[in-house]
C-alpha positions as CSV (number, residue, x, y, z in Angstrom):
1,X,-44.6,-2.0,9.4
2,X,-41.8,0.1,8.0
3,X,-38.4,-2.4,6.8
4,X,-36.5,0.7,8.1
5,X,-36.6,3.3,11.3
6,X,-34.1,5.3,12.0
7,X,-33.8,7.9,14.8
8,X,-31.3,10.2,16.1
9,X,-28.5,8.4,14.3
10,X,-25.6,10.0,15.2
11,X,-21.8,8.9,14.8
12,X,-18.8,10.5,16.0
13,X,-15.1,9.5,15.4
14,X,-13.1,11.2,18.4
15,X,-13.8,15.2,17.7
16,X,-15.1,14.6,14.4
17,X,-19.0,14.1,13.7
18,X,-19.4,12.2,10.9
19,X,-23.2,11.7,11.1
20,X,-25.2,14.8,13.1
21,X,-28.8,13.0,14.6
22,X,-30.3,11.3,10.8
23,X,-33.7,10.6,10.5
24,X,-35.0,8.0,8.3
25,X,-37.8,5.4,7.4
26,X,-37.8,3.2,4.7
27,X,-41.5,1.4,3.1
28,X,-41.8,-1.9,1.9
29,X,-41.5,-1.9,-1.8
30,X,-39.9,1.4,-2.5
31,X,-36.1,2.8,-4.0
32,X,-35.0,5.7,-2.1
33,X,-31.7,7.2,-3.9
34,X,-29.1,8.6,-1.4
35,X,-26.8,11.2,-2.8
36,X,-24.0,13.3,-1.0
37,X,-20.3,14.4,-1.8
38,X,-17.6,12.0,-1.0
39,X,-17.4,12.5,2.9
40,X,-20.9,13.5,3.0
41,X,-21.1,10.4,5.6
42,X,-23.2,7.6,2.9
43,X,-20.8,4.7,3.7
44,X,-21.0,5.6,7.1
45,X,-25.0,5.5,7.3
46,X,-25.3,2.8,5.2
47,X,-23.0,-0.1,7.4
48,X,-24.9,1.6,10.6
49,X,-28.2,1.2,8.7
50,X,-26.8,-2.4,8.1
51,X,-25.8,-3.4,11.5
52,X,-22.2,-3.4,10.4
53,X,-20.9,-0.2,12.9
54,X,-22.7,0.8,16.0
55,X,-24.1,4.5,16.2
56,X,-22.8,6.9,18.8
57,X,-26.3,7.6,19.8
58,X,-29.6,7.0,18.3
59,X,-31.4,3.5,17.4
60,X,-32.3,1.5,14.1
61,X,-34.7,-0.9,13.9
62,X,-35.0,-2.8,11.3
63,X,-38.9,-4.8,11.0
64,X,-39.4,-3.5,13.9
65,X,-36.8,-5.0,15.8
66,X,-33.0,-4.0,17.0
67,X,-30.4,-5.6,14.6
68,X,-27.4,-4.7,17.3
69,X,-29.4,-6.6,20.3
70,X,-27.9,-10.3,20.2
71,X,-31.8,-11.4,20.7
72,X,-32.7,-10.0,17.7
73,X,-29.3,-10.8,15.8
74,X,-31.1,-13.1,13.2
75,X,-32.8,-9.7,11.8
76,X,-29.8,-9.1,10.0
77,X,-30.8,-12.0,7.5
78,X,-33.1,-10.0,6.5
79,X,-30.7,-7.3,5.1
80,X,-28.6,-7.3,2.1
81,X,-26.1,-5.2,1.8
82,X,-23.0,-4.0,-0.8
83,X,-20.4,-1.6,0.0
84,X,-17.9,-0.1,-2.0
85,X,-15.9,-2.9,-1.8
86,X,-17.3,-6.7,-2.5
87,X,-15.5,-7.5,0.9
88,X,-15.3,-11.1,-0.5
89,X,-13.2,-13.9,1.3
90,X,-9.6,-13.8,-1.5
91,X,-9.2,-17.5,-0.8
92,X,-12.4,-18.9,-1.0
93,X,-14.0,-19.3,-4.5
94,X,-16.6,-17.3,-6.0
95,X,-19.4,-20.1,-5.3
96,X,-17.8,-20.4,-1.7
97,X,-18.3,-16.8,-1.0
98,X,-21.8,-17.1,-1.9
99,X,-22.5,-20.9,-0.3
100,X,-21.0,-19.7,3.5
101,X,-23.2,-16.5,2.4
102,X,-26.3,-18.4,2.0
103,X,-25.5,-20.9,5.0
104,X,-25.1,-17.7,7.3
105,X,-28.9,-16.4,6.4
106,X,-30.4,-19.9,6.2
107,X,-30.6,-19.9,2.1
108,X,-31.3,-22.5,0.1
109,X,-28.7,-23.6,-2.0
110,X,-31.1,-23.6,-5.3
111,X,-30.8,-19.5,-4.3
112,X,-26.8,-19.9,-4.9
113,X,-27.2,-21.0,-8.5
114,X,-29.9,-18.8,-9.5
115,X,-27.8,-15.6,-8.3
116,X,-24.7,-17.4,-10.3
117,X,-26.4,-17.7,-13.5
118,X,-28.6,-14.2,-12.6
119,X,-25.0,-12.2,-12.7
120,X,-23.4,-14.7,-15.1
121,X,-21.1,-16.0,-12.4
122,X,-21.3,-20.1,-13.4
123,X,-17.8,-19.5,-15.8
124,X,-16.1,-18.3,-12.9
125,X,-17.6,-20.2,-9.8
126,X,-14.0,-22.1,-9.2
127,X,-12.1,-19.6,-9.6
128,X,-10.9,-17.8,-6.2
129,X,-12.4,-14.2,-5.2
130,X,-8.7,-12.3,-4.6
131,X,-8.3,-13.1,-9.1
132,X,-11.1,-11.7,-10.0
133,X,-11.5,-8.5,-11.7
134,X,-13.1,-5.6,-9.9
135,X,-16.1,-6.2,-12.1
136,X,-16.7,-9.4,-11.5
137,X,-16.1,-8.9,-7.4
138,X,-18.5,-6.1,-7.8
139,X,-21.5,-8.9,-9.6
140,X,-20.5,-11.0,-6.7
141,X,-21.2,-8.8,-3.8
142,X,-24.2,-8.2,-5.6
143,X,-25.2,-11.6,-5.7
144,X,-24.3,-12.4,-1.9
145,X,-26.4,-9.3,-1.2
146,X,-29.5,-10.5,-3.2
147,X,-29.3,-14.2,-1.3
148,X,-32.7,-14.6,-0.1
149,X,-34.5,-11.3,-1.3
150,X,-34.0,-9.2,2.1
151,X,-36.2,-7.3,3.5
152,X,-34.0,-4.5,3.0
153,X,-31.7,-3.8,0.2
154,X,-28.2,-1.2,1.2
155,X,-26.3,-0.6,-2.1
156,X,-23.5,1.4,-1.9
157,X,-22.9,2.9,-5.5
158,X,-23.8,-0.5,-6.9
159,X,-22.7,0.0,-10.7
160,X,-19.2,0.7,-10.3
161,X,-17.2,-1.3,-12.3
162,X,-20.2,-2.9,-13.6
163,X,-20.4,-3.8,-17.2
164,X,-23.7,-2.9,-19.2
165,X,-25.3,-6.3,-19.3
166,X,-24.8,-6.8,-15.4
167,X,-25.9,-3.0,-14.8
168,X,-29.4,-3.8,-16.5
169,X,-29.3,-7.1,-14.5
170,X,-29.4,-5.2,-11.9
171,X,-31.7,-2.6,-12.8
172,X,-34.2,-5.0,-13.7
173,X,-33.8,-7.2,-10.1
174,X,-34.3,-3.8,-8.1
175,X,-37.4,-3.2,-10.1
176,X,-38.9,-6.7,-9.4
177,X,-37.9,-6.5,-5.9
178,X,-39.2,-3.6,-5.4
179,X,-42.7,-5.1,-6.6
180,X,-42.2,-8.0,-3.9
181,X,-42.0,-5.5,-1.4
182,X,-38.4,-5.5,-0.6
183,X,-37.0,-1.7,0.8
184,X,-33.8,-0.1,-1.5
185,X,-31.6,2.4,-0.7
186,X,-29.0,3.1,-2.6
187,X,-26.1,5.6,-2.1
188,X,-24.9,6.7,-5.6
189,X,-23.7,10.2,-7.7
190,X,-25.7,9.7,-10.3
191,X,-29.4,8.7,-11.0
192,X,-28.5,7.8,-14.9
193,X,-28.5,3.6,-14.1
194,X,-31.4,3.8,-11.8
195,X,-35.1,2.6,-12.0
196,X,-37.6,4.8,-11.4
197,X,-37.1,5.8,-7.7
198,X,-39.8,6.5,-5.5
199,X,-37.8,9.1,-3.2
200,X,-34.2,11.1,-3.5
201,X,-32.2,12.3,-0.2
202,X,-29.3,14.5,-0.1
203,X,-26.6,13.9,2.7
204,X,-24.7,16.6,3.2
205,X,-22.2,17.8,6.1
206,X,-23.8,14.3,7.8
207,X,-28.0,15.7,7.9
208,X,-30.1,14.4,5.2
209,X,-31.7,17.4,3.2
């Protein structure tokens, strides 16, 4: 079973078409690299792909089942997901974020201090999300995406604002996840940070090339 099925995807904002009918499957243990122009439609995709914004027209189904369905609502455990912003809670502190994260998707709490020390989070775990640099909100939308190990990993250009040490963290958790199966896309400009990727799309005008 595919973590990803896509079909007919298409999204419109009043007279403007943002997405134009994508097709897409996703394997288990593969990296697919996503790249498009700024407006190209990536974000877009990605928080449909995600369950975060309904399509226009078209389904996803995500393990076989339909993340928007309230039935099948508890399939979006199963995905982890990063946009461009870390869209953290300001006044709740970094471990917070990640502890109501974890409660959310039925994670152990043992999984909230691994991903601390895995993104060296443990010096700032007090302190609240809305004073934190925009590196360090970017390693902790990482961690809160990594909670678990989905079944299906959405990155939306993950090493921005990254520094080197957390970019190789990173590089080195895709790899391994990708050898325990878990499916990656990730939306970026450039391939320079990435681990070998098993597939590369181009979005352009909202139609994957």
């Amino acid at each position: 079973m595919n973590a990803l099925d896509a079909a007919g995807v298409v999204k419109e904002y009043g007279p403007v078409r943002a997405l134009a009918g994508i097709d897409l499957s996703l394997e288990p243990g593969t990296i697919t690299l996503l790249r498009g122009a700024n407006g190209a439609g990536k974000t877009t995709l990605l928080r449909i792909l995600g369950a975060l914004t309904r399509p226009t027209r078209g389904t996803v189904r995500v393990l076989g089942r339909d993340p928007f369905s309230s039935g099948d609502a508890a399939v979006r455990a199963v995905v982890g997901f990063l946009g461009q912003s870390a869209a953290l809670y300001g006044e709740l502190s970094v471990e917070e974020n990640l502890r109501f994260a974890a409660n959310l998707r039925g994670v152990e709490s043992r999984e909230v201090e691994r991903a601390l020390e895995s993104f060296a989070l443990t010096r700032v775990r007090e302190q609240r999300a809305r004073t934190l640099s925009q590196g360090f909100r970017r390693r902790v939308g990482l961690a809160r995406a990594l909670l678990g190990e989905p079944a299906l990993l959405l990155l939306d250009e993950p090493w921005n604002g990254l520094d080197a040490a957390s970019a190789e963290t990173l590089s080195r958790t895709l790899e391994s996840l990708r050898g325990r199966g878990v499916a990656t896309l990730v939306a970026s400009h450039s391939a320079d940070n990435l681990p070998k990727f098993d597939r590369e799309l181009a979005l352009e005008r909202g139609r994957l090339t």
